[in-house]
C-alpha positions in Angstrom: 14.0 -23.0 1.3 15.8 -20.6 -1.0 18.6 -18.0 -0.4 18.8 -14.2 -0.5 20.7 -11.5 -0.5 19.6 -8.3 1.4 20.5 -5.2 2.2 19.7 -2.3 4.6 17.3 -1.8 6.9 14.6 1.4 6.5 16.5 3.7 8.8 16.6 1.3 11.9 12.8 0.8 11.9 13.1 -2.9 13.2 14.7 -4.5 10.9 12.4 -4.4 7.9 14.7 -4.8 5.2 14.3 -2.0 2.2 15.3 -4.5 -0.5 15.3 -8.1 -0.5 15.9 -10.8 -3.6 15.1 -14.3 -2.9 16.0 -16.9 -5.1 14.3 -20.2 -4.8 16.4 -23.3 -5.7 13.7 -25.9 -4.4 10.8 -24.4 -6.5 12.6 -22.7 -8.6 11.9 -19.0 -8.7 12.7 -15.6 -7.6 10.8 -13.1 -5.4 11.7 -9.1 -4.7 10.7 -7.3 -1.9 10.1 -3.7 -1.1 10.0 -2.1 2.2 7.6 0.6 2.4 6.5 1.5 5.6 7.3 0.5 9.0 6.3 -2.9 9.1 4.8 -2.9 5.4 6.5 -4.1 2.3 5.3 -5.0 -1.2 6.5 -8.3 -2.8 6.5 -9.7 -6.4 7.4 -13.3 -7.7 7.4 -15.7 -10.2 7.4 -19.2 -8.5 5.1 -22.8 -8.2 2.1 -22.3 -6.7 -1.0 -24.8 -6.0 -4.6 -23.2 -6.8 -7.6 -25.1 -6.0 -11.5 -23.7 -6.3 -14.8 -25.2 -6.9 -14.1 -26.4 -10.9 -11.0 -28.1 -9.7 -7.3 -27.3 -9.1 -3.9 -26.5 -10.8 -0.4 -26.4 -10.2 2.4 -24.3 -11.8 4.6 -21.1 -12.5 2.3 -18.3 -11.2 3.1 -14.6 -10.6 2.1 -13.3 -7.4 2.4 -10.1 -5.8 1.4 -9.0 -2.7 1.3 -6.3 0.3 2.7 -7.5 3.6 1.9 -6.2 7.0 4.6 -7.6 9.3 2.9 -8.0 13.0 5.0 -9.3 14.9 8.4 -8.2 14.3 8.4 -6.5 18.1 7.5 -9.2 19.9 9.8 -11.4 18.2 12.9 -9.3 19.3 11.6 -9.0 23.2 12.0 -12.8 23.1 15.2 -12.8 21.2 14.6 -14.4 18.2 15.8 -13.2 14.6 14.0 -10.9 12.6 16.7 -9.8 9.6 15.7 -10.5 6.5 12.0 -9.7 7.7 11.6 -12.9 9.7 8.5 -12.2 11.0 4.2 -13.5 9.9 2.5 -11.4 8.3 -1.1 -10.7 6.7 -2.5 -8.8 3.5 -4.2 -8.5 -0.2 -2.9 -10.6 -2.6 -2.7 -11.8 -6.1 -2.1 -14.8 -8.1 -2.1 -15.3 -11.7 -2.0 -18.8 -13.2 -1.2 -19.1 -17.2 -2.0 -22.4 -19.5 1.7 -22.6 -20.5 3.2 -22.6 -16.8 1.3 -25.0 -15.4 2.2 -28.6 -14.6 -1.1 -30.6 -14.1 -4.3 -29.0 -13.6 -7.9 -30.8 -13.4 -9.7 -27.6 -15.0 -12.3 -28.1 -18.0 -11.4 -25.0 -19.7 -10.1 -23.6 -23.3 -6.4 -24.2 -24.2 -4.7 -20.9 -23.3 -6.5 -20.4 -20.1 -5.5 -17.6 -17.6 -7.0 -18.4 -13.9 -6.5 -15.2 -11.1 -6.7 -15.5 -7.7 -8.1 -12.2 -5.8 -7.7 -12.2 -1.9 -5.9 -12.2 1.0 -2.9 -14.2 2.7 -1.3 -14.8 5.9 2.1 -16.2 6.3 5.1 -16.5 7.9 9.1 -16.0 6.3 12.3 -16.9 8.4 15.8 -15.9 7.2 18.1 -18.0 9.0 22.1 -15.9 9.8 23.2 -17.9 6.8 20.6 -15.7 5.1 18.8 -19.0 3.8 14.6 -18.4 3.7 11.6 -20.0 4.1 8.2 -18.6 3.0 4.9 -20.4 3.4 1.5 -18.6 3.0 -2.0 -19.6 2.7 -4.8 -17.5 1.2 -8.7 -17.3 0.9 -10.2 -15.3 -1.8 -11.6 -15.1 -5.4 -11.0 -17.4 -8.7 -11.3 -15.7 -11.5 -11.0 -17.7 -14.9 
């Protein structure tokens, strides 16, 4: 859960907000998030993440950034529910990069000073409640790179 702050929409196309800043108190970190297109927006952050691959796993600060495609945002209004603050799932290419300093525990057998990248795509979902607190959860398949 974090909180936000947002501003307008790209010129009433439904509700895809043109910039959005997310602070995360639980993690912590802090995400931004572009609106591009109808239904497409492009996201950076700098928040825990959990990365785990054949030669084991690690946990940390990581800097993502990513390209969203928002599918659902129609169907969601013809039933009535919210979609401010781009509360909608959406799928697309992503990256993750995980630095020796930031992380917590890892399991890796690698060099001191190691830099792990993750290459691939993610589907997820984000809710922004009127009180214009978030949630963001996302789960990806791709490429370690280490």
């Amino acid at each position: 859960m974090s909180s936000q702050y947002s501003s307008e929409g790209i010129g009433g196309i439904l509700n895809l907000e043109r910039h959005q800043v997310t602070f995360n108190f639980l993690g912590p970190g802090i995400r931004y998030e572009l609106g591009l297109f109808r239904n497409v927006s492009a996201s950076t952050s700098l928040s825990p993440a959990f990365g785990y691959y054949q030669k084991g796993y690690t946990f940390g600060f990581a800097w993502h950034t990513r390209v969203r495609y928002y599918h659902n945002f129609k169907q969601r209004k013809d039933l009535g529910n919210n979609v401010t603050g781009n509360s909608a799932n959406f799928i697309g290419p992503a990256t993750t990069f995980f630095w020796d300093p930031l992380q917590i525990a890892n399991n890796l057998d690698a060099d001191k000073g190691f830099s792990l990248a993750f290459y691939g795509a993610v589907y997820g979902l984000q809710r922004t409640n009127k009180q214009g607190f978030n949630v963001n959860v996302e789960l990806g398949y791709g490429y370690y790179d280490g």
